[in-house]
N, C-alpha and C positions, 0 to 999 in steps of 0.2 A: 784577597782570596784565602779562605783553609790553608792551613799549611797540608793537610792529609789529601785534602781532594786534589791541589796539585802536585801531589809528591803522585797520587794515584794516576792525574792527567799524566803526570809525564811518563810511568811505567807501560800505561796502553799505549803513547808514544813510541815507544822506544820498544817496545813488540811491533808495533804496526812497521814501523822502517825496517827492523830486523826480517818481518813476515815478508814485507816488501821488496826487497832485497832479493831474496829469493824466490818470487814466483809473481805474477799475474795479479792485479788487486783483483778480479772477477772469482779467483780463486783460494781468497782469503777468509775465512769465516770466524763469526764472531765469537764459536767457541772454541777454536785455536788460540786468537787473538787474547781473548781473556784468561786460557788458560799459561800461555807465553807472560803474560800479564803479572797474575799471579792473582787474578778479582775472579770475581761471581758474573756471568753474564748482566745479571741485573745492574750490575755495579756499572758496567760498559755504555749501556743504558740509558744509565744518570745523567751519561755524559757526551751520549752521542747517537742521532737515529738511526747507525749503521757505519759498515766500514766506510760507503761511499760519503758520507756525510761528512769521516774523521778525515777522509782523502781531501776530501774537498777542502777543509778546513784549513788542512796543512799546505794545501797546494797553493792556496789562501796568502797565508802567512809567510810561504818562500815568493811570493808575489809582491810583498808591502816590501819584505827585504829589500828586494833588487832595486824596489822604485824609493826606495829613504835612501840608497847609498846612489844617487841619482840625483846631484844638487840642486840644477836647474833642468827639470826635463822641459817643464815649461816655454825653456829657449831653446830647445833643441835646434829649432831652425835658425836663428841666430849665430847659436853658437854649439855649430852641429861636431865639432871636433873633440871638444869637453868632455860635452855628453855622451857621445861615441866611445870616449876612453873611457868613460862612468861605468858605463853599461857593463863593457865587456869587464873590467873589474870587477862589478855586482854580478856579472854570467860565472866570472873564477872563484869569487868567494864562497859560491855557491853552489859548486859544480857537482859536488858528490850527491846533496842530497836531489838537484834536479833531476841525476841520473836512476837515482831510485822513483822518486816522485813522478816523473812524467817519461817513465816508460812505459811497452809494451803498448795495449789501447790508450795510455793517454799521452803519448808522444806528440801530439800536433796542439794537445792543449794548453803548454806554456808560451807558447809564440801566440796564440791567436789570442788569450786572455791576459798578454802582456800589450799585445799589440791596443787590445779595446781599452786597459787603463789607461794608454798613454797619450791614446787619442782625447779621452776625458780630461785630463789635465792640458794636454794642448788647448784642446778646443775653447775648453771652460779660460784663459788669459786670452788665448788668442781665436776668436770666434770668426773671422776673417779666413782661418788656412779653414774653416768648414766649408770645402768646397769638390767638388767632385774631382780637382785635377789634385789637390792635396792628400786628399783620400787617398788616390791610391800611390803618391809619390810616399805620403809616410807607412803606408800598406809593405810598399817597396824594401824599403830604411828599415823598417824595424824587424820585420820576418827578415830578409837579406842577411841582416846584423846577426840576429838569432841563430840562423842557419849556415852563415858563413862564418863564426864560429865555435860553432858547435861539430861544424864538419871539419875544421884543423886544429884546433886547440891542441889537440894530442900530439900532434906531427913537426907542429913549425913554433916558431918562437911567437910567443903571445904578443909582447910589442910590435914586431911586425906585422901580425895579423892584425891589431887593433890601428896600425898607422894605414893598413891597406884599406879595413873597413872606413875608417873613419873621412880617408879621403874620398871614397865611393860615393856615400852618404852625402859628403857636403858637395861635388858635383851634380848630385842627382836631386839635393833639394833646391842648390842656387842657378839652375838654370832654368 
């Protein structure tokens, strides 16, 4: 890629998280955005069909994250312990920008569009757990995960949130 276009991808970046940060994406607009930036709307443009499109993108991109630092999601039911510490490692690495990223209206959308890739990678090795009682046991597992710790991460000691989740999960998927 350009070295200019990504030196410019990253400056609408890095406005759009700063924009974000502070307020609502429904209430971010593209000539704030460009002007925080330091470009020409048109230039915003070039590179994106709207704020919702760059949201998207990035929301995207902290998605692929959590699932590369995720060695075998594919066994998760296997080896539902690993994976359980993977995660919540990928959920800590990652904490700040999800906190910008999937708040406010999009708060429900990193659980539910983490939960559908990982049913795809499941499903796609393992086409056997595509079944209505797996469905909703990893339904279970992986929102549960997401939300139980996202709800104490701040309060309690992360190892033991991740030894409590992770025992949760492999009860709930081997019985």
């Amino acid at each position: 890629m350009d070295l200019r276009k990504e030196r410019t991808r990253r400056n609408i970046i890095n406005a759009f998280i700063k924009l974000r940060s502070q307020k609502p994406l429904e209430r971010i607009t593209v000539k704030e955005l460009s002007e925080l930036a330091l470009i020409n709307k048109a230039t915003f443009y070039s590179h994106y069909e709207d704020v919702y499109d760059l949201s998207r993108q990035l929301e995207d991109e902290t998605i692929d994250s959590i699932i590369m630092n995720v060695s075998n999601l594919d066994n998760m039911i296997e080896n539902t312990k690993q994976t359980t510490n993977e995660l919540v490692t990928a959920f800590l690495s990652q904490t700040q920008l999800i906190n910008i990223l999937f708040s406010d209206s999009r708060n429900s959308v990193l659980s539910t569009r983490l939960e559908e890739r990982f049913k795809e990678i499941i499903y796609e090795k393992h086409p056997e757990y595509n079944t209505l009682e797996w469905n909703i046991k990893l339904t279970m597992v992986l929102q549960g995960s997401y939300y139980a710790f996202a709800q104490n991460y701040k309060n309690y000691d992360v190892a033991t949130i991740s030894r409590i989740i992770s025992e949760t999960n492999e009860r709930m998927l081997n019985n």
